[in-house]
C-alpha positions in Angstrom: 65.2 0.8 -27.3 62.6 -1.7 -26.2 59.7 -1.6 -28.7 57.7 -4.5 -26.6 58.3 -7.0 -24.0 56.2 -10.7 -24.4 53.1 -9.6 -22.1 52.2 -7.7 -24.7 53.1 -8.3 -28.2 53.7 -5.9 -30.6 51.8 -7.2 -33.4 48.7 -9.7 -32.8 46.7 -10.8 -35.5 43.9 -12.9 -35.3 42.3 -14.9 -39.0 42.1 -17.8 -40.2 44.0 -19.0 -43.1 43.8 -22.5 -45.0 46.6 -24.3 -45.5 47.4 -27.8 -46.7 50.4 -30.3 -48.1 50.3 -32.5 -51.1 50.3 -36.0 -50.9 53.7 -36.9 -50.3 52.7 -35.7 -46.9 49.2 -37.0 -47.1 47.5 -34.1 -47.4 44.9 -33.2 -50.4 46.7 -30.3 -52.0 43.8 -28.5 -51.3 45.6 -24.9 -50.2 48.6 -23.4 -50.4 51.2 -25.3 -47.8 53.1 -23.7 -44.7 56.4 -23.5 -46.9 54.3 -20.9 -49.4 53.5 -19.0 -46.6 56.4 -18.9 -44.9 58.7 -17.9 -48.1 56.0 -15.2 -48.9 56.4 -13.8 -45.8 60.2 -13.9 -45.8 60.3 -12.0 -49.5 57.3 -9.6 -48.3 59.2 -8.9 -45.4 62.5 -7.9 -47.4 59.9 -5.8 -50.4 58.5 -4.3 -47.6 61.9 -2.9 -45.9 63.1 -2.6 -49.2 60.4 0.2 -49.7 60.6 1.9 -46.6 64.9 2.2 -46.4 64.7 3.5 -50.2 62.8 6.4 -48.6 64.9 7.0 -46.0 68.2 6.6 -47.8 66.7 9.0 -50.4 67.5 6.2 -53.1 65.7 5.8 -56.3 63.9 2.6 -57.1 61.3 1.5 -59.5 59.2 -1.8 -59.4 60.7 -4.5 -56.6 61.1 -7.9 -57.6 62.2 -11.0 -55.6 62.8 -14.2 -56.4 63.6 -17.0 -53.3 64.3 -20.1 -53.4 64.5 -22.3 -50.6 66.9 -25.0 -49.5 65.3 -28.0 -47.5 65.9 -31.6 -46.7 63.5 -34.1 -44.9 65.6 -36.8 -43.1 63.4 -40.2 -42.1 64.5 -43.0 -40.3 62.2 -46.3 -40.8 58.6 -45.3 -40.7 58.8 -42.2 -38.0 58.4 -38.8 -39.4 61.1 -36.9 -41.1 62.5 -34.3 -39.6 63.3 -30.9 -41.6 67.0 -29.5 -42.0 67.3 -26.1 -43.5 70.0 -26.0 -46.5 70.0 -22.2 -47.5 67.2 -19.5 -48.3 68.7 -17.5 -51.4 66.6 -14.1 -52.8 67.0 -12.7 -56.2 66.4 -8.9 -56.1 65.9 -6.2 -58.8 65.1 -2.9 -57.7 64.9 -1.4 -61.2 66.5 1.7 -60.1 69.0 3.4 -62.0 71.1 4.3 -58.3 74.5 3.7 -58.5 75.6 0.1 -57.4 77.0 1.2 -54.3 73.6 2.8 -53.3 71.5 -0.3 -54.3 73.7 -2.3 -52.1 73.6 0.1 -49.2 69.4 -0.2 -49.4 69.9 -3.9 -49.6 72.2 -4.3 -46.6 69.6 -2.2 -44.7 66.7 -3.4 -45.8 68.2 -7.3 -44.4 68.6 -5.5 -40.8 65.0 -3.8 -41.1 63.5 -7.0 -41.6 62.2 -9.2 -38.5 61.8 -12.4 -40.9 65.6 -12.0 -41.7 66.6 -11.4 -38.5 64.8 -14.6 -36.9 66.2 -16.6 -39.3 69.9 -15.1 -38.8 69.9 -15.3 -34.7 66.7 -17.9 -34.3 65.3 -17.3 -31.1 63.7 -20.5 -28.7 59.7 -21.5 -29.6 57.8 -22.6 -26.7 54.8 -24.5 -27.1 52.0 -25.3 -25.2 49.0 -28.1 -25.2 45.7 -27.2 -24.1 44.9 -30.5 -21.7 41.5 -30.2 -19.8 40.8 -26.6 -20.4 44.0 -25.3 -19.6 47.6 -24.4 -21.2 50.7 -26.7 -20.2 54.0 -25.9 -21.5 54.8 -28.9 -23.9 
């Protein structure tokens, strides 16, 4: 089943959102950084599936909690920039259900395949980028 193709995106969203680092990486710690983004929206990601496969598994849950905590390493040689090396993501989940075990693991495994944040991270796909340069887009 082919739910899109990259003409035309699936989901586009268009807003703008402040974001900023702390000093170490001479920012101003004036917003929340990427890395508080990008960890909520790997745990909402998960909630969300969570949710939705507890419906359609017909399992029992109360209240979802998740917990992640993420794994990095900045390398630097000399003065150039670091460069970032992923260690390991780890999420703490409690479903408050009273489902047997079995059950609460069969809504996790599912929930994992459900959710495209998981699923990028587990088979990364390439990034292109381009550079606007006198009005126009150049692949970088």
């Amino acid at each position: 089943m082919v739910v899109g193709d990259l003409d035309k995106p699936m989901y586009q969203f268009e807003f703008e959102m402040a974001t900023d680092e702390g000093s170490f990486h001479g920012g101003a710690d004036s917003a929340p950084p990427p890395m508080a983004y990008f960890c909520t929206g790997l745990v909402t990601c998960l909630m969300t599936q969570i949710r939705a496969c507890s419906k359609r598994l017909r399992i029992d849950i109360g209240d979802v909690r998740a917990t992640a905590r993420l794994k990095w390493e900045g390398r630097q040689v000399g003065r150039d920039p670091y460069t970032a090396h992923p260690i390991a993501f780890e999420l703490d989940v409690d479903l408050a259900s009273q489902a047997p075990e079995a059950d609460q693991r069969r809504l996790l495994d599912a929930a994992q395949k459900s959710c495209f944040v998981e699923a990028t991270l587990a088979a990364p796909v390439p990034i292109g980028h381009r550079l606007m340069i006198g009005g126009a887009w150049l692949d970088a």
